[in-house]
C-alpha positions as CSV (number, residue, x, y, z in Angstrom):
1,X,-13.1,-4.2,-24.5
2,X,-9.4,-4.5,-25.4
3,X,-6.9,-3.3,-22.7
4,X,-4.5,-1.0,-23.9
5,X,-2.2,-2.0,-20.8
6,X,0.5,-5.0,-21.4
7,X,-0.1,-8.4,-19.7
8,X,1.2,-9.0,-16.1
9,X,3.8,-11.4,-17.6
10,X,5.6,-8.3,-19.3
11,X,7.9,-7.1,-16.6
12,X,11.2,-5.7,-16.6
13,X,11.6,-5.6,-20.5
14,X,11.2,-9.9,-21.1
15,X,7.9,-11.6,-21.3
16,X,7.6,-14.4,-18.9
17,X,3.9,-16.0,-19.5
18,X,4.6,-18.7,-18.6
19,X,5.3,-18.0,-15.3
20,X,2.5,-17.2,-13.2
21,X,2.7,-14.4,-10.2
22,X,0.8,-15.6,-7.3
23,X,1.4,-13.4,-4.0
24,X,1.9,-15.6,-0.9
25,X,-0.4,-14.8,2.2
26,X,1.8,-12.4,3.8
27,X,2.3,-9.9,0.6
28,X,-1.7,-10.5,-0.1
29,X,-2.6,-9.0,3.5
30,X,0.0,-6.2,3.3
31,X,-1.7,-5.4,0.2
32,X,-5.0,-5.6,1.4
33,X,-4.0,-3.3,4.4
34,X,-2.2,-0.6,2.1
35,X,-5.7,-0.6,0.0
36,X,-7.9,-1.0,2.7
37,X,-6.4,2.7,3.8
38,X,-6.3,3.9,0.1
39,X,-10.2,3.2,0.4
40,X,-10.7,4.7,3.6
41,X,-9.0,7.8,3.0
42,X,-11.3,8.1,-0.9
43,X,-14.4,7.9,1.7
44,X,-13.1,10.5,3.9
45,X,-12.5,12.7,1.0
46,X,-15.7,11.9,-0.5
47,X,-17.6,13.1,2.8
48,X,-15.4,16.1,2.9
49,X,-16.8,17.2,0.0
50,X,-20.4,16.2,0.5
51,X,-20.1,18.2,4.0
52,X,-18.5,22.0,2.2
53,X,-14.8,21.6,3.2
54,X,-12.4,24.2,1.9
55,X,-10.7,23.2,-1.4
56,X,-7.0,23.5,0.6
57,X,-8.0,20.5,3.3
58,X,-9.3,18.1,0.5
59,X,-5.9,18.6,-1.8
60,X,-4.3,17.9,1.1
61,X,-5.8,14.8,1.5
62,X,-6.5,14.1,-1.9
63,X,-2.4,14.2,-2.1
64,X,-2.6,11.8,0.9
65,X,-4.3,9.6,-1.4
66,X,-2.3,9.9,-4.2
67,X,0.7,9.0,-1.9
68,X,-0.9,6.1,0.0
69,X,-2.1,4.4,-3.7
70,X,1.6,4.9,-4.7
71,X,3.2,3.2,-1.8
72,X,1.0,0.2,-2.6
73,X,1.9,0.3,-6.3
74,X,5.2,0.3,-5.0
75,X,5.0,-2.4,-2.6
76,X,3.4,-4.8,-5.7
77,X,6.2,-3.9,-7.5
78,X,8.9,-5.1,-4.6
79,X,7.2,-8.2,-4.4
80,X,7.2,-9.2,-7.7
81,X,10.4,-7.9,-8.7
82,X,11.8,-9.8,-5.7
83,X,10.1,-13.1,-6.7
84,X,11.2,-12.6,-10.4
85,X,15.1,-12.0,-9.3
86,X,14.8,-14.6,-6.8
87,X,13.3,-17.4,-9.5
88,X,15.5,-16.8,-11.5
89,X,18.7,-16.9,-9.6
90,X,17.5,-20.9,-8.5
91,X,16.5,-21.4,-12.4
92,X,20.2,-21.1,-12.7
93,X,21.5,-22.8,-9.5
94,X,19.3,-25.7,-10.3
95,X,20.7,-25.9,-14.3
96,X,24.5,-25.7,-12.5
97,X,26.4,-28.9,-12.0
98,X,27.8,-27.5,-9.1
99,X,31.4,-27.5,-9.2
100,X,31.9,-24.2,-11.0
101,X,32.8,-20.8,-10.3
102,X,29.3,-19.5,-11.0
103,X,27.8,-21.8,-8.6
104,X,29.5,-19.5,-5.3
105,X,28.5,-16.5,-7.5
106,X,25.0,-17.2,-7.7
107,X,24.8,-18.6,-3.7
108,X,26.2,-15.1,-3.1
109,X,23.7,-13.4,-4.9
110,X,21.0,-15.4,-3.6
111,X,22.3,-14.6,-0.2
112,X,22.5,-11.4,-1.1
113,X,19.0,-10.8,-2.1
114,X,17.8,-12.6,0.9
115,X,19.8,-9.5,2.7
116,X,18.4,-6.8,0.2
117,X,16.1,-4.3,2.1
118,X,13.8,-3.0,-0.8
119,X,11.9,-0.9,1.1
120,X,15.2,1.3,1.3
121,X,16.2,0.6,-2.0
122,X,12.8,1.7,-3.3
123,X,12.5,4.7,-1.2
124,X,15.7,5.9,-2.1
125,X,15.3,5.5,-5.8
126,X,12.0,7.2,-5.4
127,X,13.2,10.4,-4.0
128,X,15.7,10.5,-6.9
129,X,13.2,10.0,-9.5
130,X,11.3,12.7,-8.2
């Protein structure tokens, strides 16, 4: 069967197939963690409805869920969006000769993206979209 959603490589409006995402260890166990509760919480609701709880405590939960699987849709999307910008700013400090103006300019913004604190960013652009 035929997915009807775009490859991985399509992200942020280029395709990049030729690049292949791999997560390091670190971003792999966060990930793991953020599902691992995702799951346990879907269990939880699961019993909860098998055992007669009122309707109002399972959407509560159920909402729980819903927030718990977006924070680790969000999370995937940081890391990759990171590692894209961040490939892509040495792709063009590596093509520099090095005596340039945009050789400062791109240290700068590698620097700055080493300083970049996307959780904040993300959250902040959340609540907006919302």
């Amino acid at each position: 069967m035929k997915s009807i959603y775009p490859p991985l490589g399509i992200l942020f409006g280029y395709v990049a197939e030729s690049m292949v995402f791999a997560m390091d260890d670190q971003a792999r166990r966060d990930l793991g963690s953020r599902l691992s509760r995702v799951e346990g919480q879907a269990r939880g609701i699961r019993k909860m409805i098998e055992d007669g709880q009122d309707e109002a405590t399972i959407l509560v939960q159920l909402m729980a869920l819903q927030k718990a699987s977006r924070a680790a849709a969000t999370y995937l999307v940081k890391v990759r969006a990171a590692d894209c910008i961040r490939e892509q700013v040495r792709v063009a400090l590596s093509a520099c000769p090095g005596e340039c103006d945009h050789c400062d300019e791109l240290e700068a913004v590698d620097q700055a993206l080493a300083d970049l604190d996307l959780d904040v960013l993300l959250s902040t652009h959340l609540k907006v979209a919302e």
